[in-house]
VOGU-3710 file (C-alpha; in Angstrom, 3 decimals, decimal comma):
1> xxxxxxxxxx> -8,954/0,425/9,633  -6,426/1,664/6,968  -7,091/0,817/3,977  -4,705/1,132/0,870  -5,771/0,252/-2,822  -3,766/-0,851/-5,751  -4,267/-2,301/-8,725  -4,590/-5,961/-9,552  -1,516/-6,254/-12,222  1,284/-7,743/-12,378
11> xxxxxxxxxx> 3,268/-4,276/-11,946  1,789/-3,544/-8,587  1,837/-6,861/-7,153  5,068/-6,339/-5,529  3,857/-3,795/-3,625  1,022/-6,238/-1,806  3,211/-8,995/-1,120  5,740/-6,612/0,286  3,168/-4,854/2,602  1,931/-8,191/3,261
21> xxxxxxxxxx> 5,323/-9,359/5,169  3,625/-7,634/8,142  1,130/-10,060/9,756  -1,246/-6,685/10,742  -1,212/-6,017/6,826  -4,453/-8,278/4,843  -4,612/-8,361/1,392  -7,523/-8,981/-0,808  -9,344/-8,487/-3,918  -11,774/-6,215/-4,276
31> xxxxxxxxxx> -12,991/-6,078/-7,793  -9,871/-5,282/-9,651  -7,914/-4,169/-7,002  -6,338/-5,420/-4,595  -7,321/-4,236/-0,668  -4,401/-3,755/1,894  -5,841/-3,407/5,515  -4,574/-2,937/8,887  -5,772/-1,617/12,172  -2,730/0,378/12,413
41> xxxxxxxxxx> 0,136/2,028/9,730  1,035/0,244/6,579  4,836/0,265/5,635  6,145/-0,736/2,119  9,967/-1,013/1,901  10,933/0,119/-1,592  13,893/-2,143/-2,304  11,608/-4,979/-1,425  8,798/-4,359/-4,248  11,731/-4,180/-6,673
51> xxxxxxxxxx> 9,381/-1,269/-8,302  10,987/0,860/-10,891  10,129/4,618/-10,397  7,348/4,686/-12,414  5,557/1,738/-11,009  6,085/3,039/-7,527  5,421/6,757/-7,970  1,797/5,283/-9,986  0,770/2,226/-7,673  -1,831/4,397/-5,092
61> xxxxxxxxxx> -5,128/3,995/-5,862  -6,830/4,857/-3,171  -6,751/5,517/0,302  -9,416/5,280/2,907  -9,468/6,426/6,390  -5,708/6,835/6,154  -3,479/9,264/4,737  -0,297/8,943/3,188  2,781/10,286/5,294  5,529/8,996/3,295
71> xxxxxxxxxx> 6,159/8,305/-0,169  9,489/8,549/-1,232  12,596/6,449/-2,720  12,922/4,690/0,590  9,614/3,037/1,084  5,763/4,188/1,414  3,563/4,841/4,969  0,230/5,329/5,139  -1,356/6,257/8,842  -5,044/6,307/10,012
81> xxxx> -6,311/9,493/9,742  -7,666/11,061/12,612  -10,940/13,061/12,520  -12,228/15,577/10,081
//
């Protein structure tokens, strides 16, 4: 499972909901984050979080069992990682 983690403010909301579009993508709360899951990739289009720059290039928390393969102006993909 991919997991990506964020945190629970109003700046990186955006970023949830928008992940969330895709029915694979769950979103919860996890303390004060908030827990984006999938069995497979999770894609964030950019121009649909409506983050500025700094919000987007600072929203990662964390990853687990993933890793990030894009992260760019365009929009945000992180994979499940394969092995060690």
């Amino acid at each position: 499972m991919t997991t990506l983690y964020v945190l629970d403010i109003d700046d990186f909301r955006p970023l949830a909901v928008a992940a969330a579009a895709d029915p694979a993508v769950a979103v919860r709360r996890r303390g004060p984050y908030l827990e984006l899951t999938s069995p497979g990739p999770i894609t964030v289009d950019r121009a649909a979080t409506g983050c500025r720059n700094a919000i987007w290039y600072s929203a990662v928390a964390a990853v687990r069992d993933g890793v990030i393969t894009q992260w760019d102006g365009k929009g945000m993909r992180i994979e499940a990682s394969h092995g060690d």
